[in-house]
C-alpha positions, 0 to 999 in steps of 0.5 A: 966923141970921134971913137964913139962917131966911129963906132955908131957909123959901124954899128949899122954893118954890125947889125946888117950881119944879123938880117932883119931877123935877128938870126946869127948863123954864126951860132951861139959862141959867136952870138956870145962874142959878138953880141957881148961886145956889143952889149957891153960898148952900148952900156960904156956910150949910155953911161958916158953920154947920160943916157942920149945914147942908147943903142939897145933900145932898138927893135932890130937890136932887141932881135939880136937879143931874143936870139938864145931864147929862141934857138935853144933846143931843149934842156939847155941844149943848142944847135951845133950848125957853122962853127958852133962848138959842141955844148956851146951855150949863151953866157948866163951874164948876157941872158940875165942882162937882156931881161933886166936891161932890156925886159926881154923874156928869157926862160932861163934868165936869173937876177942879173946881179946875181950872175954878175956875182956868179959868172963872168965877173971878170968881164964885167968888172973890167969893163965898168958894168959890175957897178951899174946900179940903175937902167934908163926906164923906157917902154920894154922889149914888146914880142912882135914875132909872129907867133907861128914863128916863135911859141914854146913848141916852135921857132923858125928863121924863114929868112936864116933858114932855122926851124926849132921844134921841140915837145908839149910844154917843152917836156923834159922827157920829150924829144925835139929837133934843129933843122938848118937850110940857108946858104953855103956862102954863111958867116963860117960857113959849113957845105950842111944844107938839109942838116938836122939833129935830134934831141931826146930828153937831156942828150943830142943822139944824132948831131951836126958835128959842128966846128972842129980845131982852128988851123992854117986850113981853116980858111975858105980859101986854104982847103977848109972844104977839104976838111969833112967836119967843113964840106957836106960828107960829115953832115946828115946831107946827101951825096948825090951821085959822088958829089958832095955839095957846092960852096957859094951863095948859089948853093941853097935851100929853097923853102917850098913849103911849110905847114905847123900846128899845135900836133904836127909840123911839116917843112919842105925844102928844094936842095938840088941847087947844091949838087953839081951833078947834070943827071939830077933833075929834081931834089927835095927835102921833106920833114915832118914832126909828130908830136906825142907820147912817142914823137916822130920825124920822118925825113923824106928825100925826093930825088930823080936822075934822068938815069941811074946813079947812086944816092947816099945819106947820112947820120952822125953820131958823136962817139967821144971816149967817156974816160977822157972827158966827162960826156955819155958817148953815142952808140948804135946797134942794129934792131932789125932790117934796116933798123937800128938804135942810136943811144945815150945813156938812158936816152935812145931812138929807133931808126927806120930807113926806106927805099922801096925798089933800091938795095939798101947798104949801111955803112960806119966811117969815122970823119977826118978834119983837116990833113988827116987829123981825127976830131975827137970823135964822130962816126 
């Protein structure tokens, strides 16, 4: 009885981690870690205390739950924000288990016993849950988002600083988008305010790269911002004078504005708080999302200096060597003055960039993490 005193005083800080929104700016592999965890200690209590514990009937744990149905992009594709790993998705037991146990919707949720016989069995063996055969009946998980914020075209964090926008009837064929605000002061953090990523079909053409290799750099404290997988440089941000963007909780994306409907979505946000640099007087980051037979985002940098100075942008692309792993490398050419493609396989967009009045210089870099190790491959 004292471990689980313990555990239900620290249970509050748990979730605190979350905010009111249910929002893990972690990102899915820690959603699965933590979360898990967390699932699986609340059916031991349930169980050995008969049911007067029941610390997944609750609202703000209900949140934590809806999370993977929220966040994904398109075709079982997720955001690679923090240090979310590259093809990271949610434990197929912790989906299915949300909507048996807990009646949340999960678009992709199949009979949690028959992914208790499919995946993780060892998990749930070992923790006792393979044997579960009966649920407290209770009044089930009720979707009180609001519905602006949450439909199968859009789901935004307000609060988290995430906006998912994805195709009609989330066509398979279509093309969809993550964008990230938020703070440079996050749970594994990355310097990334302003960063976004496009899917197509079933293949992410341009990325936010994501977490790279664990080592004794890693921490914030031992020159994690050194590492260009970490700090701003290896993230679709801009550099504003030669400055990257500044670590801390001072360091954020301002919401200034934001517009949705069912044809176009529209998000405004103010950067110029990440950029130590005293000749920026203004810095906005604007996104608009067509949706149609041919969807469009344009992404729109407003940026005034009180004298010239240079302003640098970026796209990332994952240029993994198929032959090593079983994945379609991304690849570019140029299409036209300052145009260009980006490709997957069959899957490809055309880039457009403007500046009117500004000479415009395109140039290719690979990223380097930390002492000079390459990631496996980003350009």
């Amino acid at each position: 009885s004292t471990i689980v005193a313990g555990a239900e005083m620290g249970k509050a800080y748990f979730l605190d981690g979350f905010g009111e929104e249910g929002y893990c700016n972690e990102g899915i592999g820690y959603w699965n870690y933590g979360f898990g965890h967390f699932m699986v200690l609340s059916e031991i209590v349930r169980l050995n205390t008969r049911n007067e514990m029941d610390w997944l009937n609750d609202p703000r744990v209900i949140g934590v739950a809806q999370y993977p149905s929220r966040i994904g992009i398109l075709n079982g594709i997720y955001p690679t924000f923090s240090d979310a790993g590259l093809g990271a998705k949610p434990r197929a037991w912790m989906v299915d288990f949300a909507e048996e146990r807990m009646g949340i919707n999960q678009s992709n949720a199949i009979s949690f016993w028959k992914t208790a016989q499919l995946d993780d069995i060892s998990d749930l063996y070992n923790h006792g849950l393979f044997h579960i055969e009966d649920f407290p009946e209770y009044n089930k998980a009720v979707d009180k988002i609001n519905p602006e914020y949450h439909s199968d075209i859009r789901d935004y964090y307000p609060q988290g600083g995430l906006l998912i926008l994805r195709p009609y009837k989330r066509d398979p064929h279509g093309m969809a988008v993550s964008i990230k605000g938020g703070n440079n002061a996050e749970h594994h953090n990355h310097n990334d305010l302003g960063t976004f990523e496009i899917v197509v079909g079933s293949e992410k053409l341009t990325v936010d790269p994501g977490a790279q290799m664990y080592g004794r750099n890693s921490g914030a404290s031992r020159g994690r911002y050194e590492s260009e997988m970490m700090n701003s440089f290896g993230h679709p941000v801009p550099v504003v004078a030669g400055q990257l963007q500044s670590t801390g909780r001072n360091a954020k994306a301002v919401i200034l504005e934001e517009h949705f409907s069912l044809i176009e979505d529209y998000l405004k946000l103010d950067l110029s708080s990440a950029y130590d640099v005293e000749t920026l007087q203004k810095l906005t980051r604007s996104y608009v999302f067509k949706r149609g037979k041919f969807s469009e985002l344009v992404v729109t940098d407003d940026v005034a200096f009180t004298c010239p100075e240079k302003f640098e942008n970026a796209l990332i692309i994952d240029t993994y060597n198929q032959a090593i792993r079983n994945y379609l490398s991304g690849e570019w050419h140029f299409s036209g003055e300052n145009q260009w493609i980006i490709r997957k396989g069959t899957w490809a967009i055309q880039v457009s960039v403007y500046s009117p009045g500004n000479e415009i210089i395109f140039t290719e870099k690979p990223l380097k993490a930390h002492l000079g190790r390459m990631p496996e491959g980003y350009t």
